[in-house]
C-alpha positions as CSV (number, residue, x, y, z in Angstrom):
1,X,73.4,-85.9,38.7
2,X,70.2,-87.8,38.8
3,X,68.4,-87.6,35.1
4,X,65.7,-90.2,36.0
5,X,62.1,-89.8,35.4
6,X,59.2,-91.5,37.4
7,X,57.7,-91.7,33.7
8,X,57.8,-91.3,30.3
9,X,55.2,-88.1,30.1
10,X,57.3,-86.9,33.0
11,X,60.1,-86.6,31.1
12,X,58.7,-85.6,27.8
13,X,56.7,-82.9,30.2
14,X,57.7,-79.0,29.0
15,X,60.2,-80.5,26.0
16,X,57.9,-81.0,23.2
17,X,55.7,-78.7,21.7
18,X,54.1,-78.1,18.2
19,X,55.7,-78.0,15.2
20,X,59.2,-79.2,16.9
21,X,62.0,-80.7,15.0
22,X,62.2,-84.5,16.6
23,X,64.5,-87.4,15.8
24,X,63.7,-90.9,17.3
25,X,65.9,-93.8,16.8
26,X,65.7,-97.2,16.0
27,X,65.8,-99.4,12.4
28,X,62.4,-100.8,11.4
29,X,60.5,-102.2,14.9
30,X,64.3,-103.0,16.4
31,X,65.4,-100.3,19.4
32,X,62.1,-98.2,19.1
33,X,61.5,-96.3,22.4
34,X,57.7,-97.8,22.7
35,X,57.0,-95.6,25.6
36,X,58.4,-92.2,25.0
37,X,56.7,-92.5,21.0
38,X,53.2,-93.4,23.0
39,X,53.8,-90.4,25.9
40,X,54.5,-88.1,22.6
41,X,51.1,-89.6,21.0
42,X,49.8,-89.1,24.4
43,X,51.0,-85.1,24.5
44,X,49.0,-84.1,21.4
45,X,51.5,-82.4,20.6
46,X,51.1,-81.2,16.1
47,X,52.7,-80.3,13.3
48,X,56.0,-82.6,13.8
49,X,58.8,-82.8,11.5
50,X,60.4,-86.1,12.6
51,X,63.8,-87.9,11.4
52,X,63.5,-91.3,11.8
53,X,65.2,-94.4,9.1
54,X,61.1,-95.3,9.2
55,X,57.8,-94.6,10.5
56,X,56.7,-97.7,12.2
57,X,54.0,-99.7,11.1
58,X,50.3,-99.2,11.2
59,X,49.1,-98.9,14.8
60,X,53.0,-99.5,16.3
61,X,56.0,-97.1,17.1
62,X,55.2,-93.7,14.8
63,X,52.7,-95.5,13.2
64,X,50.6,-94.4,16.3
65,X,51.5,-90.8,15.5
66,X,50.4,-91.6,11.6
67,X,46.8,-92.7,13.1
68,X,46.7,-89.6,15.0
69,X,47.8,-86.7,12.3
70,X,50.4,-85.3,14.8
71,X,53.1,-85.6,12.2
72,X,53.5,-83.5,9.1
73,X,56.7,-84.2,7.5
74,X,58.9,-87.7,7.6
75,X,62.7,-87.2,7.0
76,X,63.1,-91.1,6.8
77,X,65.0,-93.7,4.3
78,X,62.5,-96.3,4.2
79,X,58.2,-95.8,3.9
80,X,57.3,-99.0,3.4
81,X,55.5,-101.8,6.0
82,X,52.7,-98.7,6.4
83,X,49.6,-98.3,4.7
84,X,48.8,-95.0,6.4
85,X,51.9,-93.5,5.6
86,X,51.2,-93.8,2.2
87,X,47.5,-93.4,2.0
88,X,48.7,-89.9,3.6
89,X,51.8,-89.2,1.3
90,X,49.9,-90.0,-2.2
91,X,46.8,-88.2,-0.8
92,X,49.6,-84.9,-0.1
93,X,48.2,-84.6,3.6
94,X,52.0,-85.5,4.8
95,X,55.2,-84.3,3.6
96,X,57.6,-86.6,2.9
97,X,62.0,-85.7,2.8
98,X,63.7,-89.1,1.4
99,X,67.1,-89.3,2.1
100,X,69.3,-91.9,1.6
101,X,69.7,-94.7,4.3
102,X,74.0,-94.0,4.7
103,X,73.4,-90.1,4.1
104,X,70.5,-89.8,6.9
105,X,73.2,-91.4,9.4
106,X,75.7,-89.2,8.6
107,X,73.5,-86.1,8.6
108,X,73.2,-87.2,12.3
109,X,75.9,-88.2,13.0
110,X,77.3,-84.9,11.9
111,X,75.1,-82.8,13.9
112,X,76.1,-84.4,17.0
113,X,79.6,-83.9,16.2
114,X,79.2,-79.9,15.0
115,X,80.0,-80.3,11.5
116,X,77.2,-78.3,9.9
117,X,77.7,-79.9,6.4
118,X,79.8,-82.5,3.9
119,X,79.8,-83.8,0.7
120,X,78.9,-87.1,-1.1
121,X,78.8,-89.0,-4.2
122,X,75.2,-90.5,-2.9
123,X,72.1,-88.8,-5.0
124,X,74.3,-86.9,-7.6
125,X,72.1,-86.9,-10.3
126,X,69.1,-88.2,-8.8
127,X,66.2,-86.1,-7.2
128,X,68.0,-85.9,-4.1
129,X,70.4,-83.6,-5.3
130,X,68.4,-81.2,-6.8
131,X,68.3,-77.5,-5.0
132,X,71.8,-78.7,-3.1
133,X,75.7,-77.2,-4.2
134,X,77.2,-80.0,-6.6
135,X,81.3,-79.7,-5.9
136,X,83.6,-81.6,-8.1
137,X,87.1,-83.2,-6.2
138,X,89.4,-85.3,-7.7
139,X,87.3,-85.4,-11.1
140,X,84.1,-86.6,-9.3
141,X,80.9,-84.7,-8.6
142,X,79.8,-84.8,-4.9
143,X,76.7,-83.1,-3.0
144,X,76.6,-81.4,-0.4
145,X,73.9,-82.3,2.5
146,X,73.4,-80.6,5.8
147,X,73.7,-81.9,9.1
148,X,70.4,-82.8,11.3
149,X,70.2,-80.7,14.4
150,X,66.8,-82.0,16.2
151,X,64.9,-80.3,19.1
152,X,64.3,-83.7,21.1
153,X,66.1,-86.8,20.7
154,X,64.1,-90.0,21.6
155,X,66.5,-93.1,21.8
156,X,65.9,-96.7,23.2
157,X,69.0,-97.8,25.1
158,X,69.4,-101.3,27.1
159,X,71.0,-100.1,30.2
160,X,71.7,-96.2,32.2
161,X,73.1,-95.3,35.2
162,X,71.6,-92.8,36.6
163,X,74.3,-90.3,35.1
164,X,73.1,-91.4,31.5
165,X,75.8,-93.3,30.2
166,X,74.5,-95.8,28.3
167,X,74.8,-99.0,26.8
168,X,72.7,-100.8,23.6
169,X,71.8,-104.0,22.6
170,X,73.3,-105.7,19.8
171,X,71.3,-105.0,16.4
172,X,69.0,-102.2,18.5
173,X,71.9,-100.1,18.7
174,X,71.5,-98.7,15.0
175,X,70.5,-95.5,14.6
176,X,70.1,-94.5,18.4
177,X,73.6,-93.5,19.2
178,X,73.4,-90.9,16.2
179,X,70.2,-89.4,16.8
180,X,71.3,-89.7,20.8
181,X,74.1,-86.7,20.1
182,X,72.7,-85.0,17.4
183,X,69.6,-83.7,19.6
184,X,69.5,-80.4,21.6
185,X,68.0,-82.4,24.6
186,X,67.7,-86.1,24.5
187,X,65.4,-88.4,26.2
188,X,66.5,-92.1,27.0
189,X,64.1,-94.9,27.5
190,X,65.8,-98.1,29.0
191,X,65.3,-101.4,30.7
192,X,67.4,-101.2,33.0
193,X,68.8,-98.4,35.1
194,X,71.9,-99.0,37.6
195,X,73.8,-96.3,40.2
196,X,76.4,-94.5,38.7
197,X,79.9,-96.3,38.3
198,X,78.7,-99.2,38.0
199,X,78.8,-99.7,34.3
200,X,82.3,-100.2,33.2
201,X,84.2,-97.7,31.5
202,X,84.8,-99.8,28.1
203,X,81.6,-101.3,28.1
204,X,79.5,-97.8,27.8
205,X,78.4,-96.9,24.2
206,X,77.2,-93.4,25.0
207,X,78.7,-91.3,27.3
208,X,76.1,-89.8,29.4
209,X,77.1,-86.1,28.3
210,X,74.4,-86.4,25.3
211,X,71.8,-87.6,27.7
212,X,69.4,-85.2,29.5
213,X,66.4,-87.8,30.8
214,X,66.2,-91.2,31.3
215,X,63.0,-93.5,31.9
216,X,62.6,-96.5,33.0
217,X,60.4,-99.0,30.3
218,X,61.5,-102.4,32.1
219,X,59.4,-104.6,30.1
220,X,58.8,-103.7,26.2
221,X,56.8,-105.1,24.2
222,X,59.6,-105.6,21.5
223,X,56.7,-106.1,18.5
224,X,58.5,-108.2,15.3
225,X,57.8,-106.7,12.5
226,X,57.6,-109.7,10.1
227,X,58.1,-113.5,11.5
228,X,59.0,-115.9,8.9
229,X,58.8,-119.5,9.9
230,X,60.7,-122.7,8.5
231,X,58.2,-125.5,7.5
232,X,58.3,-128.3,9.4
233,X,58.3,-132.0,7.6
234,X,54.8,-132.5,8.3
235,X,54.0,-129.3,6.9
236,X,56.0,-130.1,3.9
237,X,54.2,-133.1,3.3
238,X,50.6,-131.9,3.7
């Protein structure tokens, strides 16, 4: 089965629509997919709920959907590095669910694999917990949290076949594979795309079962979020 996409509106074409449920992965700037977040921007598509560990930062990844009020609730783990996320949360003009970084990956992670709930010790008497069942085992108090079942998946992958198996790179691996099989239909943007069979068995990620589209982004831009640079002796000196 060919899942490939001549482009990344193509392939978000009659998949999103308003108010939607999305997920998009990647950790900070690090395995965004760049093109599918700008062919959503793109869509005008409103009134988003979208799961992501961030938003991006101002004028990059869903920063861009920030700038253009598309979004109106973050389920994230981390706001910071983005003014207009939170000139729009302390103004109330965007809705914010904060979840724990470990609990937000296993939400995922348990949607994708059908379990429709668990329980933790994370947020037990914190605001996270309140509204949720609090079960005691073994003498300790756990909450229980709800698996994430997304609409659309977005997910930035290094390498498809055209079957949508699919393997990461390093560090940009993160959240992808989670979000990946938790969504009802998932859309892959990669760098590379090769015929099927060609990827070896043990060296695939993500089987391609939890991939419905692929496109092609062969040259990202790959934006760091925050360089830090040793000084040099000279520098020291001046």
């Amino acid at each position: 089965m060919n899942k490939v996409y001549p482009s990344a509106a193509e392939a978000l074409e009659g998949v999103v629509r308003d108010g939607q449920l999305l997920a998009v992965g990647g950790f900070g700037l690090c395995g965004i997919p760049e093109a599918l977040i700008a062919a959503l921007r793109d869509s005008g598509k409103k009134n988003l709920t979208v799961i992501s560990n961030n938003a991006g930062v101002d004028g990059f990844g869903l920063g861009q959907l920030l700038e253009t009020r598309q979004i109106k609730k973050m389920i994230s783990s981390y706001v910071g590095e983005n003014k207009e996320f939170e000139r729009q949360y302390l103004a109330g003009e965007l809705e914010l669910e904060f979840t724990p970084q470990g609990t937000l990956a296993e939400k995922l992670r348990a949607g994708g694999a059908g379990i429709p709930a668990f329980f933790t010790k994370t947020g037990v008497g914190t605001l996270v917990a309140e509204g949720k069942e609090i079960r005691e085992f073994d003498g300790a108090a756990y909450v229980m949290e709800r698996a994430l079942l997304p609409e659309v998946s977005l997910v930035k992958a290094h390498k498809a076949d055209r079957s949508g198996n699919l393997v990461f790179h390093r560090t940009a691996r993160n959240f992808n594979p989670a979000v990946a099989m938790a969504g009802k239909l998932t859309v892959v943007e990669v760098e590379e795309i090769v015929a099927t069979g060609s990827i070896d068995p043990d060296d695939v990620h993500l089987p391609g079962i939890y991939v419905h589209r692929i496109v092609l982004n062969a040259t990202p831009e790959k934006r760091i979020e925050k360089r830090t640079l040793r000084e040099t002796n000279a520098q020291a000196g001046a």
